[in-house]
C-alpha positions in Angstrom: -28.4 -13.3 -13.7 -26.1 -10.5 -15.2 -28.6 -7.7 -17.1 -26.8 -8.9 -20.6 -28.2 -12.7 -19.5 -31.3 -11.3 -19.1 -31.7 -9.7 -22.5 -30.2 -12.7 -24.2 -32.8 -14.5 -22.7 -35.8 -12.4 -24.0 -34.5 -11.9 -27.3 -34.5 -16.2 -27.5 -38.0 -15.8 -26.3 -38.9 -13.6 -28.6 -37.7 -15.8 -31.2 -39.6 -18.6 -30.1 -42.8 -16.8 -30.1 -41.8 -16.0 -33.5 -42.3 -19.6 -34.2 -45.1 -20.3 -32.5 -46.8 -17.6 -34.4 -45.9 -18.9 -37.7 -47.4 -22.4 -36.2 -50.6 -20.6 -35.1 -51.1 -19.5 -38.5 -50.4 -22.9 -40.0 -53.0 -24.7 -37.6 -55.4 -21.9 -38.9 -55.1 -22.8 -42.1 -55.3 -26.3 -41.2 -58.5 -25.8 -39.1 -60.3 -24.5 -42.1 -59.9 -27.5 -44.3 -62.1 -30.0 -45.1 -62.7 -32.7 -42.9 -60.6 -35.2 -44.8 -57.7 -33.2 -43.1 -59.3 -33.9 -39.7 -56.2 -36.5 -38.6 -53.6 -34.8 -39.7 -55.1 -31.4 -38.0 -55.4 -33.6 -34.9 -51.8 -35.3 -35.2 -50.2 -31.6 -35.8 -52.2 -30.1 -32.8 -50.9 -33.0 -30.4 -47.2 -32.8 -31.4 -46.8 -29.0 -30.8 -45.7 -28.3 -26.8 -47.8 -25.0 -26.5 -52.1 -25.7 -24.8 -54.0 -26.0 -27.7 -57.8 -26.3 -27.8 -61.2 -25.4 -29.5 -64.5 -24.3 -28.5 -68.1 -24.0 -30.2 -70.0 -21.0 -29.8 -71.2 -22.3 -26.3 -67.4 -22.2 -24.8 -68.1 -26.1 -24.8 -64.5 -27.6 -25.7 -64.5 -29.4 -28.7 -60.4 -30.6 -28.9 -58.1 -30.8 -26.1 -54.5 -31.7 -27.2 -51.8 -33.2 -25.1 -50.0 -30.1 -23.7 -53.6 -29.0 -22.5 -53.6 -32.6 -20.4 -49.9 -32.1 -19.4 -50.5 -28.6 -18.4 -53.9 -29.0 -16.3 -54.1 -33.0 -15.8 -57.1 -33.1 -17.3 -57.7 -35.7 -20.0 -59.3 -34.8 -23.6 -62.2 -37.2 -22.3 -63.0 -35.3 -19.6 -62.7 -32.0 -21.2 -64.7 -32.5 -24.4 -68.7 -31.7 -24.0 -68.0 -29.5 -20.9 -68.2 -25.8 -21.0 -65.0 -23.8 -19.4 -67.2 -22.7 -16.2 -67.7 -26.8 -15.8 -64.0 -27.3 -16.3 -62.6 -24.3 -14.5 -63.7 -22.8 -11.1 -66.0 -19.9 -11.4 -63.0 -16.9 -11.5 -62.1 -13.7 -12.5 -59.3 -15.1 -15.1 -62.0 -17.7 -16.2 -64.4 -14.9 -16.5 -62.3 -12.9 -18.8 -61.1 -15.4 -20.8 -64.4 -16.0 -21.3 -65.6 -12.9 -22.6 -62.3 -12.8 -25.0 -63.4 -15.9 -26.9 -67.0 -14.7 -27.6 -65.7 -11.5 -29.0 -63.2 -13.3 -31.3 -66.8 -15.7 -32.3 -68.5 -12.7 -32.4 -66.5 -10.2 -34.4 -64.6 -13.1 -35.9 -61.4 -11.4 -35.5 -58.4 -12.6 -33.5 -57.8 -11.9 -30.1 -55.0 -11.6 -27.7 -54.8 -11.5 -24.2 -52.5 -12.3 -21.1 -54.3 -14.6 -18.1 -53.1 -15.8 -15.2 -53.7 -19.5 -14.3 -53.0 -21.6 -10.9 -52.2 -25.4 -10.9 -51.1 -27.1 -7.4 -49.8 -23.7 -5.7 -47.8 -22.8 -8.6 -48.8 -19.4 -10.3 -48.5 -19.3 -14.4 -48.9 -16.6 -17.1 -49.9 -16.9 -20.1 -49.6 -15.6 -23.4 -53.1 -16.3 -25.4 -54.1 -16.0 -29.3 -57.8 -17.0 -29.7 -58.7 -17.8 -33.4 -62.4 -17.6 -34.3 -63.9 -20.2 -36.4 -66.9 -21.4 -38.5 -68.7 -22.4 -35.3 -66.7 -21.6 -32.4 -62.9 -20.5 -31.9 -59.6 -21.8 -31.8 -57.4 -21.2 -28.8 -53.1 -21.3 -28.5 -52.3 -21.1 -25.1 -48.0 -19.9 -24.5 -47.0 -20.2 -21.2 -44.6 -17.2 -20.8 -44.2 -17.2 -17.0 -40.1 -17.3 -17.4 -39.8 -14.7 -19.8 -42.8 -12.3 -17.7 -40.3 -13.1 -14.6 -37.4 -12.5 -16.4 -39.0 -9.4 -17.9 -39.3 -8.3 -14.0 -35.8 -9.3 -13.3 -34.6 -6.7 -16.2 -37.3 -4.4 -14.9 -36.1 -4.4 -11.4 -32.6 -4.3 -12.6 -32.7 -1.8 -14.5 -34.5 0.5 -11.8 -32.1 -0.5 -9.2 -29.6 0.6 -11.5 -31.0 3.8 -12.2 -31.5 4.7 -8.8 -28.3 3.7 -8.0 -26.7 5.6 -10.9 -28.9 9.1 -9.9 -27.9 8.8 -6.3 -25.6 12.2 -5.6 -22.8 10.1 -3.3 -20.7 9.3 -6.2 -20.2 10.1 -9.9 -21.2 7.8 -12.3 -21.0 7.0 -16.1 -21.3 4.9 -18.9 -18.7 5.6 -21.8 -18.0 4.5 -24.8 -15.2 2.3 -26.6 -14.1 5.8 -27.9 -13.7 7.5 -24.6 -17.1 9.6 -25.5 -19.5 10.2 -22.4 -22.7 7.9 -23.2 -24.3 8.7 -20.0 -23.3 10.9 -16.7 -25.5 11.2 -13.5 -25.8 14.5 -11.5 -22.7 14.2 -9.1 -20.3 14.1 -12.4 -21.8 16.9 -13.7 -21.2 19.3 -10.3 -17.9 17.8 -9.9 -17.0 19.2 -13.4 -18.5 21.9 -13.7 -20.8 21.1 -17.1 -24.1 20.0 -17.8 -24.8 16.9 -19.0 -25.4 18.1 -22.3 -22.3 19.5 -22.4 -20.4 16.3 -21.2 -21.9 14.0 -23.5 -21.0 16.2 -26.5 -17.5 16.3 -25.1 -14.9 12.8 -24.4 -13.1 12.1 -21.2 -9.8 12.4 -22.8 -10.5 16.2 -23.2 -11.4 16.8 -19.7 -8.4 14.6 -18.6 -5.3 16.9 -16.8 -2.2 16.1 -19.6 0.3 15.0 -17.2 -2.4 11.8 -15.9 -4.1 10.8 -19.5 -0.7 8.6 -21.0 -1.6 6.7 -17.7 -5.4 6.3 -18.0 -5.4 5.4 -21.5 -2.7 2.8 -20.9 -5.3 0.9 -18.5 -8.5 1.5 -21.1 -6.6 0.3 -24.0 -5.7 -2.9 -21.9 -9.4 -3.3 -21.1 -10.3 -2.7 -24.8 -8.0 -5.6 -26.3 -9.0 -7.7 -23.4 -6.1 -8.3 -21.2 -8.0 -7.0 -17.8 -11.8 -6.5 -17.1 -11.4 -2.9 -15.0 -8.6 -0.8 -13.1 -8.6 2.1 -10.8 -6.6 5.4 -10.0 -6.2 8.3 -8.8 -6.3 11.1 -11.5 -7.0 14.9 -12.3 -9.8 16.7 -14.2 -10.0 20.3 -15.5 -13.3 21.5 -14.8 -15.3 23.8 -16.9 -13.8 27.0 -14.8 -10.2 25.5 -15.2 -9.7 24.4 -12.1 -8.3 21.2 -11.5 -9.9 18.5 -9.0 -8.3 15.4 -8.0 -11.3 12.1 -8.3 -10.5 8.5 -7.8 -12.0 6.5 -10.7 -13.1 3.2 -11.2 -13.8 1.8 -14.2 -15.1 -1.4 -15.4 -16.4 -2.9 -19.4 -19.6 -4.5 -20.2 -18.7 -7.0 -23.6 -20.6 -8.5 -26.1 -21.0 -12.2 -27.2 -18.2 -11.9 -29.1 -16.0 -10.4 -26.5 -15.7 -6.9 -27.8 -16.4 -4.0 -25.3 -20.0 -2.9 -25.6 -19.7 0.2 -23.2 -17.7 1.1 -20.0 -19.0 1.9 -16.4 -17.1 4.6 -14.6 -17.1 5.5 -11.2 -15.7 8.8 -9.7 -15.2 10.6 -6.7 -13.9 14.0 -6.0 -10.9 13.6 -3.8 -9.5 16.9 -3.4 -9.4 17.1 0.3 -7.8 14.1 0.7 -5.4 14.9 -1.8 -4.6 18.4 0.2 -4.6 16.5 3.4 -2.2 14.2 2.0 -0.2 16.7 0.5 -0.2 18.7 4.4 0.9 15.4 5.8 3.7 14.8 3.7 5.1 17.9 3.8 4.9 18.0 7.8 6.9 14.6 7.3 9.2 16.2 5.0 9.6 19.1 7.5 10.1 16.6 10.6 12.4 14.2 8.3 14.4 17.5 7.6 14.8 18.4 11.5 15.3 14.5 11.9 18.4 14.5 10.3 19.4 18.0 11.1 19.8 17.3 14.7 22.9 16.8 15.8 22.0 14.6 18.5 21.5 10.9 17.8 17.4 10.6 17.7 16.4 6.8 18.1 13.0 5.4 17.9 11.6 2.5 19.6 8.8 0.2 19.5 7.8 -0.7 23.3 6.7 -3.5 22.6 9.2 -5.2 20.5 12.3 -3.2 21.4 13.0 -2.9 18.0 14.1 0.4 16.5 11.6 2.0 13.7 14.1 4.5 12.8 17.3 6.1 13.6 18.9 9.7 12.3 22.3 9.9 10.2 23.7 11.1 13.4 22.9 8.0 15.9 23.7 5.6 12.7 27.2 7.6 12.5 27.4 7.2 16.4 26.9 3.6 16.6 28.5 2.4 13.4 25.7 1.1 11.5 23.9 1.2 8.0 20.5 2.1 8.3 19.8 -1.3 6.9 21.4 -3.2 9.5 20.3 -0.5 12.2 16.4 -1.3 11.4 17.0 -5.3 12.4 18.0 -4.3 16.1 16.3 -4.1 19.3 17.5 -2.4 22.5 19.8 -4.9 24.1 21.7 -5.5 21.1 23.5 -1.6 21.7 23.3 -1.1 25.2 26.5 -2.3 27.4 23.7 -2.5 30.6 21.0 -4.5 29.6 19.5 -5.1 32.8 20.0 -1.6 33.4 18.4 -0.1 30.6 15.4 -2.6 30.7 14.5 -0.9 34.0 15.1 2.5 32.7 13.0 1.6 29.5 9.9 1.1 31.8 10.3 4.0 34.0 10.0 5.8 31.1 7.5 4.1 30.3 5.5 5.0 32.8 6.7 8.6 33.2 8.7 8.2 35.7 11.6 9.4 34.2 12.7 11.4 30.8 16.1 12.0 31.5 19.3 9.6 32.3 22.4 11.2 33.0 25.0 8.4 32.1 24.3 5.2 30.7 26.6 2.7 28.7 26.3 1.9 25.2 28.2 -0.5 22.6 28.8 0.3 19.0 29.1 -1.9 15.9 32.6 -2.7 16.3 32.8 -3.4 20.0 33.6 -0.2 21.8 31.8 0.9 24.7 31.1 4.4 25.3 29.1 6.8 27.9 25.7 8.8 26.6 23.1 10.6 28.2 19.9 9.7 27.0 16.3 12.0 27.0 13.3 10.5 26.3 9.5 10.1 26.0 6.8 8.1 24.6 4.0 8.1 22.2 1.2 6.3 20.5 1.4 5.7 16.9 -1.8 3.3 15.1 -2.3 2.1 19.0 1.3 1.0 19.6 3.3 2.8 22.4 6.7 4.3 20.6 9.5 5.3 22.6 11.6 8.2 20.4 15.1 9.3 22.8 17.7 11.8 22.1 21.0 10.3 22.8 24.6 12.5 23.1 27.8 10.9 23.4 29.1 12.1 26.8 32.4 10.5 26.0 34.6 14.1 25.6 32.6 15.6 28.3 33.5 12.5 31.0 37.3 12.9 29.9 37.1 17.1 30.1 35.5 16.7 33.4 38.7 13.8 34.5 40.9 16.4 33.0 39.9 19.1 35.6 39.4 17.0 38.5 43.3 16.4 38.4 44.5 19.8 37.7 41.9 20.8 40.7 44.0 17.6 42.8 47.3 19.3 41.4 46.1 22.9 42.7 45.3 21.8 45.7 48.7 19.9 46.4 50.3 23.1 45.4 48.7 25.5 47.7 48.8 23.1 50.6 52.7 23.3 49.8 52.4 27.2 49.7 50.7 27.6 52.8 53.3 25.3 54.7 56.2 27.3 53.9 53.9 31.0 54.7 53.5 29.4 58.0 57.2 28.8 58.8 58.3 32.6 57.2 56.0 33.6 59.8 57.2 31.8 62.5 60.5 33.0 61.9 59.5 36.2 62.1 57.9 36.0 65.4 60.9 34.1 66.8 62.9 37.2 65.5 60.6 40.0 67.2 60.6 38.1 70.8 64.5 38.1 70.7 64.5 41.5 69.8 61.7 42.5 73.0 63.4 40.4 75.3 66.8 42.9 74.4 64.9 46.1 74.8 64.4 46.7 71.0 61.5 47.3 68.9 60.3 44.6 66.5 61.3 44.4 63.4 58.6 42.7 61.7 54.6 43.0 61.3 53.6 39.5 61.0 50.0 38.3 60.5 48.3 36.6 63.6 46.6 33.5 61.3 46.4 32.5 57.4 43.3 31.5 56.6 42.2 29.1 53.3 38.8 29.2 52.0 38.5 27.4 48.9 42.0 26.6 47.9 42.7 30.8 48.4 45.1 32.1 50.9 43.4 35.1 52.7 46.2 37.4 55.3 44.8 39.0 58.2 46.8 41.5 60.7 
């Protein structure tokens, strides 16, 4: 039962006490009549629902209606002539009614009084008005066991909601329908900066940072012409020293019968430090989405477990001929020319093993197969394992490096050409200088013993 249940349910209650009351009076009247009116007092006192009996000045029961049988199963027969200690176990709630309805004989004033009855393991309260008459008293007897348990209910509500509402782990508040603070615990009042009795002079609206109140009053106004019950958001206050804090709020109405917004419950917490962490996170991803696309490299990265890519740079979409769209449905085999080859690279780098691969071959959008060089390494992101590889199109550097293999081929066919026609010159030459020794003449030439190569170089020694 909700607390406005509750305190529809005592203020019907409290009506019907009301009534009864007017009734009691009524049946007072009656009982002071003349005995003429002694059936139509009796008939009147059967037909109400409430226990309803008399008593002379002995406590010896006189009348015993039908509620009074219904309530205790004891029939007017057996209740009329006998005192209440005959009818009622010697107790302190007998005891005390007791001494009530002597006082009310006594002083011949009425009394009222709350007792406590038991009837087959079932405990009862009850509300009761003792009347005194000429010789003896009048007794109504209201059982008001709901409404005492109901009253506990609301009692024990409302403390649980006050000690919920004082605890310091959040802030809390009851507002009005015109934004106005009704009620603020302890932890609103250090988050702000005021004092309660500065709050509640003051509406949330004021305290509300410009550029987030259009927002906020949006939701309340919705809440207020009944389109939603509550809403939540992040929002900024200006405290009492001008400094803003960031709070998450939640907010919720309590309505009337009618459906009209009786007061709102707030809830608020100071979120500044997530806010700044938040704000540090995203500007580190700003920074690393920066260097992202600034490399000139194409930066890939991959989900281990899936071999799908999570995301790709401008420069490896450019590369491989895709929209980033269309790049994000992949997985690894569907760009690699080697897929059994880079399945076994994948899980040595998986396991370490290996962070660099000079040449593998990879297939772009539109067919073409081309040579990269891939570097690589792993790690864990929300307990997945991500693979993130740097990938260069080696595709200039394999032709530049074909390109000097043949002019080194070409250089070498040259100087082995070279170094055939040296070695005949000096031949000659020694065929020359043994003609001219065998004549008696000096030689006309100096020609080097050997020719040595050593790396495609012609070195002369003498």
């Amino acid at each position: 039962m909700t607390k406005d249940q509750l305190t529809d349910e005592i203020k019907i209650l409290k009506k019907q006490i009301k009534k009864m009351e007017q009734g009691k009076s009524k049946l007072s009247k009656i009982a002071k009549k003349t005995p003429d009116d002694t059936m139509i007092y009796k008939e009147l006192a059967d037909s109400i629902s409430d226990v309803f009996f008399s008593m002379d000045k002995d406590l010896r029961y006189t009348y015993w209606n039908k509620a009074s049988k219904k309530l205790t199963g004891i029939s007017p027969k057996e209740a009329i002539g006998k005192t209440i200690y005959e009818l009622f176990p010697d107790s302190p709630e007998t005891k005390k009614a007791a001494q009530v309805y002597l006082q009310a004989i006594k002083t011949k004033k009425p009394k009222k009084f709350i007792n406590k009855y038991q009837r087959k393991g079932k405990n009862y309260i009850f509300e009761i008005n003792a009347y005194p008459l000429k010789n003896g008293v009048s007794v109504f007897v209201k059982d008001i066991t709901e409404q005492k348990l109901t009253e506990e209910a609301l009692i024990n509500s409302e403390l649980r909601f006050r000690n919920c509402f004082d605890l310091p782990l959040i802030g809390f508040a009851i507002t009005s329908p015109v934004k106005g603070w009704i009620e603020v615990n302890e932890r609103i009042c250090s988050i702000l900066g005021y004092s309660r009795d500065e709050i509640v002079q003051m509406t949330w609206s004021e305290l509300t940072h410009p550029d987030d109140l259009a927002t906020d009053i949006e939701q309340f106004n919705l809440i207020l012409s009944g389109q939603i019950e509550k809403y939540s958001m992040d929002k900024r206050f200006i405290c009492k020293d001008g400094q803003v804090v960031w709070t998450s709020i939640s907010v919720c109405c309590v309505r009337q019968p009618d459906g009209g917004v009786d007061y709102i419950i707030g809830l608020m917490e100071d979120i500044s430090e997530r806010k700044q962490v938040e704000e540090a996170l995203q500007e580190s991803e700003e920074k690393y989405r920066l260097l992202f696309e600034a490399e000139t490299d194409a930066i890939l990265v991959l989900d281990a477990e899936s071999k799908r890519f999570n995301d790709a740079n401008n420069s490896a979409l450019n590369m491989l001929g895709y929209s980033r769209e269309e790049f994000l449905t992949l997985r690894l085999r569907d760009i690699t020319a080697e897929p059994e080859e880079s399945e076994k690279t994948l899980q040595k780098i998986l396991t370490g093993e290996l962070t660099r691969v000079p040449e593998r071959y990879y297939r772009k959008k539109d067919g073409t197969v081309f040579p990269v060089e891939v570097s690589a390494g792993t790690f864990n992101l929300k307990g997945r394992q991500i693979v993130i590889g740097a990938v260069r199109d080696i595709s200039k550097r394999k032709k530049a490096d074909q390109k000097l293999l043949e002019k080194m081929s070409e250089l070498e066919r040259l100087n082995r050409l070279f170094m055939g026609r040296e070695e005949r010159m000096i031949d000659l030459k020694r065929e020359v200088n043994s003609l001219l020794e065998k004549q008696g003449q000096p030689k006309k030439y100096q020609a080097p013993d050997k020719i040595e190569r050593r790396h495609g170089s012609r070195i002369q020694g003498h």
